[in-house]
C-alpha positions as CSV (number, residue, x, y, z in Angstrom):
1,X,96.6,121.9,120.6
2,X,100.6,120.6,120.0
3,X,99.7,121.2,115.8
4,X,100.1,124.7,115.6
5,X,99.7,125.0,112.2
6,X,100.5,122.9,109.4
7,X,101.7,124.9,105.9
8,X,102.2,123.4,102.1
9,X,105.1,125.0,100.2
10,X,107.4,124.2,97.2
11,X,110.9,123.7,96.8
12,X,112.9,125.3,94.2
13,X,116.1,125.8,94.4
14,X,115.9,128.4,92.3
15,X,114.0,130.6,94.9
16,X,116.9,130.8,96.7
17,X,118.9,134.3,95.4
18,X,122.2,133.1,95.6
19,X,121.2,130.2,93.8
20,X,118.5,132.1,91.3
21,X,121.1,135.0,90.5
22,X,118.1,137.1,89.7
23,X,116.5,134.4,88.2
24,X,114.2,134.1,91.2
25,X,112.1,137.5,90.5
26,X,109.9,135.9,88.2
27,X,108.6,133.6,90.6
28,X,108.2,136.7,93.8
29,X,105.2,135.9,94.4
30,X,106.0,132.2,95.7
31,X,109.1,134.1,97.5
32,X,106.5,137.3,99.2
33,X,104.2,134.2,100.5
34,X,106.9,132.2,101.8
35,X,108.5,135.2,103.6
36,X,104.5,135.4,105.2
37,X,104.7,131.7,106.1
38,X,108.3,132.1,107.7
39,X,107.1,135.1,110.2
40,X,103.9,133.2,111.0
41,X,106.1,129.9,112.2
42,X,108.3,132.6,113.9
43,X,105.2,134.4,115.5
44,X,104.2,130.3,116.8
45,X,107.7,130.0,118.2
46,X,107.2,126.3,117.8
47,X,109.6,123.8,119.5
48,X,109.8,121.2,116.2
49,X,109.4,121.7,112.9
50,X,108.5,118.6,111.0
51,X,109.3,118.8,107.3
52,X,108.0,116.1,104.6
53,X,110.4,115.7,101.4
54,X,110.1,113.8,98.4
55,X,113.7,114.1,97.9
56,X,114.9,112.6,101.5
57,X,115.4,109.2,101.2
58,X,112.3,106.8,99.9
59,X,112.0,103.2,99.4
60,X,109.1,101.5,97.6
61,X,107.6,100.0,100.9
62,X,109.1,101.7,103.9
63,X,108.7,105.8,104.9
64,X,112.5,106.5,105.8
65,X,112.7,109.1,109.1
66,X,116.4,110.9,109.5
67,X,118.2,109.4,112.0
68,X,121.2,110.2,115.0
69,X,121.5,113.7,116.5
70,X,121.7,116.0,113.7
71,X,122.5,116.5,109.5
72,X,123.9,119.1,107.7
73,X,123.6,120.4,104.2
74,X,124.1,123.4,101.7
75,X,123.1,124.2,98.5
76,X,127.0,123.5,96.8
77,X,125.4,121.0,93.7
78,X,123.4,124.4,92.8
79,X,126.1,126.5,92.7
80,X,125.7,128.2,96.5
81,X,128.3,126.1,98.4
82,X,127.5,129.1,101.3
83,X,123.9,128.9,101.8
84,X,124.1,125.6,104.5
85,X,122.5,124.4,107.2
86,X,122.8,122.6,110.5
87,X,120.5,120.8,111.9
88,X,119.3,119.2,115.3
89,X,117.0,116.7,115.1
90,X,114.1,116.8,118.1
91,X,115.1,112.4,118.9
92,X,112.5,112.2,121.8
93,X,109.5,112.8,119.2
94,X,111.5,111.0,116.5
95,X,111.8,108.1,118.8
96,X,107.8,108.3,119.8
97,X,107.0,108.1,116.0
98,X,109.1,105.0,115.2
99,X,107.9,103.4,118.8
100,X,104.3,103.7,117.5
101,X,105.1,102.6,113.9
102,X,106.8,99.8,115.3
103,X,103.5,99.3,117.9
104,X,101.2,98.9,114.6
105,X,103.1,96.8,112.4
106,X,103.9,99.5,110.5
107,X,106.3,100.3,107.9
108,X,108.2,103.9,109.1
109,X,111.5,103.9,111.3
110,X,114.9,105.2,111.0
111,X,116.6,102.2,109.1
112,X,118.3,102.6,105.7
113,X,119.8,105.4,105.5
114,X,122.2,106.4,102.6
115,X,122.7,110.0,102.6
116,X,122.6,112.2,105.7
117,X,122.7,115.0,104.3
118,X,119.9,117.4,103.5
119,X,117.6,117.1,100.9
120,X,116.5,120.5,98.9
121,X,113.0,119.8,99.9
122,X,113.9,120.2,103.6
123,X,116.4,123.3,102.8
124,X,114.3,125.7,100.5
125,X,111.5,126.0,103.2
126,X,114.5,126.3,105.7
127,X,116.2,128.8,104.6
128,X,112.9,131.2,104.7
129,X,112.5,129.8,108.2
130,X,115.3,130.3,109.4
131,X,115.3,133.8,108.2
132,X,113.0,134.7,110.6
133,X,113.6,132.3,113.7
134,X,116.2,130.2,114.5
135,X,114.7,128.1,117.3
136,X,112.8,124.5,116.9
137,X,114.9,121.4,116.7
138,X,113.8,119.4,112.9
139,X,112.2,116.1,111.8
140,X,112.8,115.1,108.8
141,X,111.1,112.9,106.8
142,X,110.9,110.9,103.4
143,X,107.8,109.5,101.5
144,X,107.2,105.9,100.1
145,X,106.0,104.2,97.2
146,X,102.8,102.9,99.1
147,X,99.6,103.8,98.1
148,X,97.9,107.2,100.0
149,X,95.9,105.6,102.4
150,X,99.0,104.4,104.4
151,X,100.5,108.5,103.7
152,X,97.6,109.1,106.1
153,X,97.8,107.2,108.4
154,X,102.1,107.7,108.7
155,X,100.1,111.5,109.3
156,X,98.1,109.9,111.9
157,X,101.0,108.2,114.0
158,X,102.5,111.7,113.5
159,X,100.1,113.3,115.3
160,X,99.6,111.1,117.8
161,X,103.5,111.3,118.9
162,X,102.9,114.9,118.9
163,X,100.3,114.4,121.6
164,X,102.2,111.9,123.8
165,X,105.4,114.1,123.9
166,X,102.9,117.6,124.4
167,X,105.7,118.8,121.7
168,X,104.5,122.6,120.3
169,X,105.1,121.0,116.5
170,X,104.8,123.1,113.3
171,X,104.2,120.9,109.9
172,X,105.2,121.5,106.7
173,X,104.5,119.4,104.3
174,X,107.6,120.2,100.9
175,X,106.5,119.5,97.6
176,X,105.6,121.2,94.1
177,X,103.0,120.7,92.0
178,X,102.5,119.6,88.7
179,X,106.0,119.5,86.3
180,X,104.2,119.3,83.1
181,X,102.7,122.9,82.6
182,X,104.2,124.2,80.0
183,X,105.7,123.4,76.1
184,X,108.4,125.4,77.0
185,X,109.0,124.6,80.4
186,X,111.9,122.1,81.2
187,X,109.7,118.8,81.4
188,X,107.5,120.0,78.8
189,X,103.6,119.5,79.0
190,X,100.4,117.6,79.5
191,X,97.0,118.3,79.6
192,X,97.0,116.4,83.0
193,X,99.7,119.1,84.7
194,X,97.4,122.0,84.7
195,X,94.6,119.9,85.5
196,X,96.8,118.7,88.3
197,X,97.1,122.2,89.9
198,X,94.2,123.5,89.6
199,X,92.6,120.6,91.4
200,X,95.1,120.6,94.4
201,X,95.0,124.1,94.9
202,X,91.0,123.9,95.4
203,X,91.7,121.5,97.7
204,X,94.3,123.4,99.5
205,X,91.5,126.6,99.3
206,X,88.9,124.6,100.6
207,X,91.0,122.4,103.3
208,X,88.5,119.0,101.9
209,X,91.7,116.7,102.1
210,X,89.2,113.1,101.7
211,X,89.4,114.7,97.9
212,X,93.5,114.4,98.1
213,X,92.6,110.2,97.8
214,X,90.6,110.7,94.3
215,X,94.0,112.0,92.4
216,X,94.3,108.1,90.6
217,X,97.6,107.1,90.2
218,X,97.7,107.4,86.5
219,X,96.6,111.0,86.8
220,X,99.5,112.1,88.8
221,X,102.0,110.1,86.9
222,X,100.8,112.1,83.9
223,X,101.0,115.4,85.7
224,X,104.2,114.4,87.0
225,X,103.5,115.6,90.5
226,X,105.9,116.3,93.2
227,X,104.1,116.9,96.8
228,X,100.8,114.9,96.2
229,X,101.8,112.5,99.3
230,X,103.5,115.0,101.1
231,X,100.6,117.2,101.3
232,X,98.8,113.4,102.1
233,X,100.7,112.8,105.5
234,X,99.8,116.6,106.2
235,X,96.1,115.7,106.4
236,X,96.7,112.6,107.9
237,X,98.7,114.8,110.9
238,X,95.2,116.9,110.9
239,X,93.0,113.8,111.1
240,X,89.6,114.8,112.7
241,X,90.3,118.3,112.8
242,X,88.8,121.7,112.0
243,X,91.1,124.1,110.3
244,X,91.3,127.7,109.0
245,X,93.0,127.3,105.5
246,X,94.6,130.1,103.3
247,X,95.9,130.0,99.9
248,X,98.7,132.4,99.7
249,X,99.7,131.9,95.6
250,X,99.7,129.7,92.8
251,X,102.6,130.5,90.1
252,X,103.5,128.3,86.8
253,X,105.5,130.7,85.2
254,X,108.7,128.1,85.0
255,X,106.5,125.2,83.8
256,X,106.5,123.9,87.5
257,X,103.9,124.5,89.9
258,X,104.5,126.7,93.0
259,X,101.5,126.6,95.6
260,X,101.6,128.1,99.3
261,X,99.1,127.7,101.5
262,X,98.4,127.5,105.2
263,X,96.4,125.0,107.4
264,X,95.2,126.3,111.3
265,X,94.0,124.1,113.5
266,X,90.2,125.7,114.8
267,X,88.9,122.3,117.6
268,X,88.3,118.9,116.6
269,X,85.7,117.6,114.3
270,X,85.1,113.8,113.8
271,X,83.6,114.7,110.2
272,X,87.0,114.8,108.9
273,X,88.5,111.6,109.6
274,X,89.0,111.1,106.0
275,X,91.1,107.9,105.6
276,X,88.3,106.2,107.6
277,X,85.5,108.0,105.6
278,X,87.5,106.9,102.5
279,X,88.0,103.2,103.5
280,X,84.5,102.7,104.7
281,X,83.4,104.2,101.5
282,X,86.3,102.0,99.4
283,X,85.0,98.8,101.5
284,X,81.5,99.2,100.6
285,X,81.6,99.8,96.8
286,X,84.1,96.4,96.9
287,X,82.0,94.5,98.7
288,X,79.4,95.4,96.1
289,X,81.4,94.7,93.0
290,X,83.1,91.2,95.2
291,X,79.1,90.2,95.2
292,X,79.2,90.4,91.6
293,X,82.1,89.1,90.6
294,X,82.5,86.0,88.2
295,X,83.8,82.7,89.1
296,X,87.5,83.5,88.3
297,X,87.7,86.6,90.7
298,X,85.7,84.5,93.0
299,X,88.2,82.3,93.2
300,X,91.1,84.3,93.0
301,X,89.7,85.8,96.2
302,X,88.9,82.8,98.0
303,X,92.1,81.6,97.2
304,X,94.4,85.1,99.0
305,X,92.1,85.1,101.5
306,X,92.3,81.4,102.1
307,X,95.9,81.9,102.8
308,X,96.4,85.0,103.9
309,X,94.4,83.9,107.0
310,X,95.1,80.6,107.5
311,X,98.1,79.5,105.3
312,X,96.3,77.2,103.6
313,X,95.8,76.4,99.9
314,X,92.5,75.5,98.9
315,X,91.2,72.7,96.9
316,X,89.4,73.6,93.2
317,X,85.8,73.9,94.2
318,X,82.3,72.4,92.9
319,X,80.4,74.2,90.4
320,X,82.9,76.0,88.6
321,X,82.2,76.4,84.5
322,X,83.5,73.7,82.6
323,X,86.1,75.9,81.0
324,X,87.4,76.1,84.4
325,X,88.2,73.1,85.0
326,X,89.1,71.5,81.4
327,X,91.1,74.3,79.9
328,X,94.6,75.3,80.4
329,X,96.2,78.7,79.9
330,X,98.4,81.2,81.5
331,X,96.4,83.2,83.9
332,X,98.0,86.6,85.9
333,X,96.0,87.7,88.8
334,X,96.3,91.6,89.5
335,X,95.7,93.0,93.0
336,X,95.1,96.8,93.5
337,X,94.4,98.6,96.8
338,X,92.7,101.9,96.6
339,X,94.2,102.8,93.1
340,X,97.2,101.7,93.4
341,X,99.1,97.9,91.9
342,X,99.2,95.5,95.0
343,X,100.6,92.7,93.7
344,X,100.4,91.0,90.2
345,X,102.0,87.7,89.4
346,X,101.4,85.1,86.6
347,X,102.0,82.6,84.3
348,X,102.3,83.1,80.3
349,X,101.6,79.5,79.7
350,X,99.3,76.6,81.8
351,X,101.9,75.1,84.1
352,X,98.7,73.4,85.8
353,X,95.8,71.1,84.8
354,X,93.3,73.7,84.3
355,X,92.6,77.5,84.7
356,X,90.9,76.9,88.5
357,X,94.2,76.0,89.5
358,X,96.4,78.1,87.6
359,X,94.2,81.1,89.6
360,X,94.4,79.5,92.8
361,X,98.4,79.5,92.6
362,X,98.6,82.7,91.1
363,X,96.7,84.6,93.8
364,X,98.7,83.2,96.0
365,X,101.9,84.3,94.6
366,X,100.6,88.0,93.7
367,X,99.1,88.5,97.2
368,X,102.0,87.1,99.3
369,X,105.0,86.7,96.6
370,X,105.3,89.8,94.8
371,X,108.9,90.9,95.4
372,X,108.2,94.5,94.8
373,X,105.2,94.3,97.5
374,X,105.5,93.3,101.0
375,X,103.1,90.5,102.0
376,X,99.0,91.2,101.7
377,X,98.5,91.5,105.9
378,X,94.3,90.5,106.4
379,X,93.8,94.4,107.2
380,X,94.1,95.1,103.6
381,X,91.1,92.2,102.5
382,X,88.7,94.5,102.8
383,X,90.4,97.1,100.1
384,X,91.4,94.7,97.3
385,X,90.2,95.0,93.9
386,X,91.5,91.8,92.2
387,X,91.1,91.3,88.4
388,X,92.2,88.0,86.8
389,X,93.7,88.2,83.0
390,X,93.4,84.2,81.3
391,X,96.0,84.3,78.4
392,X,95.6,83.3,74.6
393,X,97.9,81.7,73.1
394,X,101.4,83.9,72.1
395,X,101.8,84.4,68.4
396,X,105.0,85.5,66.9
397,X,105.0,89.5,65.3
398,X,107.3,90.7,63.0
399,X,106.8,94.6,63.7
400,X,105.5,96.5,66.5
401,X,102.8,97.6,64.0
402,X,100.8,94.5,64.4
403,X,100.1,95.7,68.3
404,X,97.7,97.5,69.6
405,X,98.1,98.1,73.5
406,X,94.3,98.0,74.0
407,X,93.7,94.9,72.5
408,X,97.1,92.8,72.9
409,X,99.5,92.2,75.5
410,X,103.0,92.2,74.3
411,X,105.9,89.3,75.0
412,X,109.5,90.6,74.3
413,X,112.3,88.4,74.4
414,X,116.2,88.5,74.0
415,X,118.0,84.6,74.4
416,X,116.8,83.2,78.2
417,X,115.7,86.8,78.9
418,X,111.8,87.5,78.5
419,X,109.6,90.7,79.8
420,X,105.4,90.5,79.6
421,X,103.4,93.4,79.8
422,X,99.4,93.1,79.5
423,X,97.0,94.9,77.5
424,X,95.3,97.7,78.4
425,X,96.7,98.9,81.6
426,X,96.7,102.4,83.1
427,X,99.4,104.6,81.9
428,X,100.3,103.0,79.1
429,X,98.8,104.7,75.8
430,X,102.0,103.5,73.3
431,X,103.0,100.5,71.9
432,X,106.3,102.0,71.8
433,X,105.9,102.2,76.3
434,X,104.3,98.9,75.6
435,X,107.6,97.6,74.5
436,X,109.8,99.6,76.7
437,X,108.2,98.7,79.7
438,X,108.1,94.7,79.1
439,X,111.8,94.9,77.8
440,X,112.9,96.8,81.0
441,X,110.8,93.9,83.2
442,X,112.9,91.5,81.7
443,X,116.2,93.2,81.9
444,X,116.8,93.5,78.0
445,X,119.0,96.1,77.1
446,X,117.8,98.9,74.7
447,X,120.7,98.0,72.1
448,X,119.5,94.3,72.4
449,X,118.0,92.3,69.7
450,X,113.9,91.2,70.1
451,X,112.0,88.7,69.6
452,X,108.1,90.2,70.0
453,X,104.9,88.2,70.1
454,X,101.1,89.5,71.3
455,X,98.8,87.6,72.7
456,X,94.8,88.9,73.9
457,X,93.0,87.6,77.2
458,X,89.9,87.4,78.7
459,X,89.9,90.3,81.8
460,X,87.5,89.4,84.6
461,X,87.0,91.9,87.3
């Protein structure tokens, strides 16, 4: 089997002694299990060594993989300009993995690179590797701001370059855990952080990685995880496979979580093909809640779809409520695929005859128009959850005391420059992020003058 063995482990610099100065005793158990994990890959003698980093390079919609020949890197912005590295990268898998990428329609290559150098999410577990064996060319790379089910499946190309190449691969997958674990610690803490660990390492204890797609969004913004995703393309790299897992330690002593733990591959088992569990799973309960839906979602949907498939824009139908058809209003149509913002586009006031066709244009321009989103491509239909917001009319505040972020959605404007931000989304508890948030979308500085108004909407999902 080419997956030797795939193994989760942190990153801090501090771990490193001539970066730690003595400061890295009081995490010794994180350093005893890493020493274990670095004679085990030297016990596999494996001929590549693929390491996932959050802190290589990462773009919102595209998973960044190192290119050219080799990188090199030290530890010099920590103090420890000696501890370096130099790298070859193993290009014949490298290549295999962007040529099936590419195959798919999928977004993972070698394009965009801005740093070559070495991340410390690919040097920490290095310098324990290397330690104890100095063979095994390097892949290195970065995660993406796409939702977990494509993680997976950039685990699942993984692997299957791994078989067309035969390449003896060892996996590690670089990441802590929750940053949020302490009132002390440097990032302070919320209830969310421990909650975050203790989940993960469960997970990691009991190798059930279909459970690594229930962390929501929200929740791991709140925990202010690290590794989530890179421990994500790990099980995708172990797709349909029985494995042996060990947890080695758990420490929070800094405020950050440091979990080790090791993943061995036992035979194959089609029971754990867990992105295709989860999406068949995912698909069903939409379909269900799409069978229920009210006329605005309704349409929404038949709208995307409409043109996702066939470029066309459809007409308003028959039968749709009066309101529909007779009122105008603003109307912002939200897409989210398994947890995660799709695309969401709208208008603050009716720049259309009626609702209908405010939603039909809307949808439209959320699905396909989004400029932080690539396209909607039809394989996604299946796994949208679309919720359509129809605006009141904005009414002028004079204090951020008259909002409430449950009940209004907040307008704040500066000149020409206006930001929206609706009511009662996920993650945002304050009026004060309220604010913040919608200033930030439209570009208003924090020493700049606003104008606020709140407005309330009708959500249909």
């Amino acid at each position: 089997m080419p997956i030797l063995a795939a193994f989760m482990v942190p990153h801090p610099p501090l771990i490193i002694p001539e970066v730690g100065r003595g400061g890295e005793l009081k995490v010794q158990e994180t350093i005893d299990s890493y020493k274990s994990v670095a004679g085990q890959i030297a016990d596999l003698e494996p001929e590549t060594i693929i390491i996932t980093s959050p802190h290589s390079i990462m773009y919102a919609d595209y998973f960044h993989i190192s290119p050219g020949k080799r990188a090199k890197g030290s530890f010099v912005s920590f103090g420890a300009p000696d501890v370096s590295f130099d790298e070859i990268y193993d290009e014949e898998l490298r290549d295999a993995i962007c040529e099936i990428a590419k195959k798919n329609n999928f977004p993972a290559g070698t394009l965009g690179e801005r740093d070559p150098e070495l991340d410390h999410g690919t040097m920490v577990p290095l310098y324990f590797i290397r330690q104890k064996f100095t063979g095994a060319k390097i892949i290195r790379i970065g995660l993406a701001g796409l939702d977990l089910l494509e993680h997976y499946r950039l685990g699942e190309y993984i692997r299957e370059a791994i078989d067309k190449t035969g390449r003896k691969v060892v996996f590690v997958a670089s990441g802590d855990l929750s940053h949020k674990l302490k009132e002390d610690g440097p990032y302070g803490y919320a209830p969310e952080g421990p909650a975050y660990d203790e989940r993960i390492m469960d997970v990691a204890k009991r190798a059930s990685f279909g459970e690594m797609f229930d962390f929501g969004e929200d929740f791991c913004d709140k925990a202010a995880e690290c590794g989530h995703r890179s421990f994500v393309i790990m099980a995708g790299a172990l797709d349909a496979t029985a494995v042996d897992a060990k947890v080695y330690s758990h420490q929070d002593v800094t405020g950050v979580g440091y979990g080790v733990a090791s993943f061995y591959p036992t035979g194959l088992d089609n029971n754990r093909r867990f992105r295709s569990i989860y999406s068949e799973k995912l698909a069903a309960e939409l379909k269900e809640k799409r069978d229920n839906a009210d006329d605005y979602v309704q349409l929404a949907r038949a709208s995307l779809e409409s043109y996702i498939l066939r470029r066309t824009t459809i007409h308003v139908p028959e039968g749709l409520p009066k309101e529909m058809l007779e009122r105008q209003a603003g109307a912002f149509v939200s897409i989210h695929k398994a947890g995660r913002l799709r695309g969401c586009i709208g208008t603050i006031l009716p720049t259309t005859d009626s609702v209908a066709e405010e939603i039909i244009q809307n949808a439209i321009s959320a699905s396909t128009r989004d400029p932080r989103f690539e396209p909607i491509t039809p394989e996604e239909l299946p796994l949208l959850d679309i919720n359509v917001d129809v605006l009141g009319e904005p009414e002028d505040i004079d204090s951020p005391d008259e909002l409430d972020v449950k009940k209004y959605g907040v307008i704040v404007s500066c000149g020409a420059k206006r930001g929206l931000l609706l009511p009662d989304l996920d993650g945002v508890d304050t009026v004060e992020e309220q604010i913040d948030i919608a200033r930030r979308k439209g570009g208003i500085l924090d020493d700049e003058e606003i104008k606020l108004q709140r407005f309330e909407v009708v959500r249909h999902i």
